[in-house]
N, C-alpha and C positions, 0 to 999 in steps of 0.2 A: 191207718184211719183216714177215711177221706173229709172235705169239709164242707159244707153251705155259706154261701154270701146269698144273705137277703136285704134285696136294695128297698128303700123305700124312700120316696121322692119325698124330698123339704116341703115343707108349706108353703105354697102357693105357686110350686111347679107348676106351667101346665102344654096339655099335650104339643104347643107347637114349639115351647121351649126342648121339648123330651126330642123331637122330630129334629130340630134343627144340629143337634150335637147328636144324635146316633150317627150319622156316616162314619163321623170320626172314634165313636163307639165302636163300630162294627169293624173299622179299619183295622181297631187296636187290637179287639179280641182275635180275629182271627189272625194277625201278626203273631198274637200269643202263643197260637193253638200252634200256627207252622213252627213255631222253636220250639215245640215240646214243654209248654207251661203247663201240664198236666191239668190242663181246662178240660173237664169229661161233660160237659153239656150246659145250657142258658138259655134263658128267654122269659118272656115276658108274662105277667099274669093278664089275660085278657079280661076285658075287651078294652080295656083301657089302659096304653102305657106309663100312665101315670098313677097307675095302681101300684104297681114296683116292680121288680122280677126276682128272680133265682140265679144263681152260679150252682155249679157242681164242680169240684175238686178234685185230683188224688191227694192232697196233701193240705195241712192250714196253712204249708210255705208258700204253695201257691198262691192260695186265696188271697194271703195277703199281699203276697207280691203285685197280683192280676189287681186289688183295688186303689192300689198306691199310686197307680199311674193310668186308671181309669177314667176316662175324659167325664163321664156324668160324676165321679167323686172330685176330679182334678178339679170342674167346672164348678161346681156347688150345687149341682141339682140331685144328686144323690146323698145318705144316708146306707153304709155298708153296713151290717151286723154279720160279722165271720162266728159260724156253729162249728166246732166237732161233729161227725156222723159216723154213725159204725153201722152202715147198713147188714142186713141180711137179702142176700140175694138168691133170687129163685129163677135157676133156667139159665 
């Protein structure tokens, strides 16, 4: 079963606060990705990064693992919610 984190930024995030700590967001995730954190995809809901975004998972171990040490959760600009998914996949 793979899993969803859905970030949704604190009250009164705003985009230059989101901007200023993504480097070290992007740093992290793709650190993650190169160990094999079974991060399968993320990003952001447009047009505004302060809308929230998405994770996608192989696992809830991951997930969880990927927002413990996530600089927008480390930092306090984020709110994680980890979902279970049991997708059906076509193609």
């Amino acid at each position: 079963m793979e899993s969803v984190v859905l970030y949704r930024m604190r009250e009164g995030v705003d985009r230059a606060q989101v901007m200023a700590v993504y480097p070290r967001h992007k740093a992290y995730y793709e650190q993650f990705k190169a160990d094999g954190g079974g991060l399968l995809a993320l990003g952001p809901f447009p047009p505004n990064p302060v809308a929230g975004s998405m994770g996608l998972f192989a696992s809830r171990e991951d997930a969880e693992r990927f927002v413990a040490s996530d600089p927008f959760v480390v930092e306090g600009l984020a709110e994680p919610h980890v979902l279970d998914w049991d997708p059906v996949r076509f193609g």
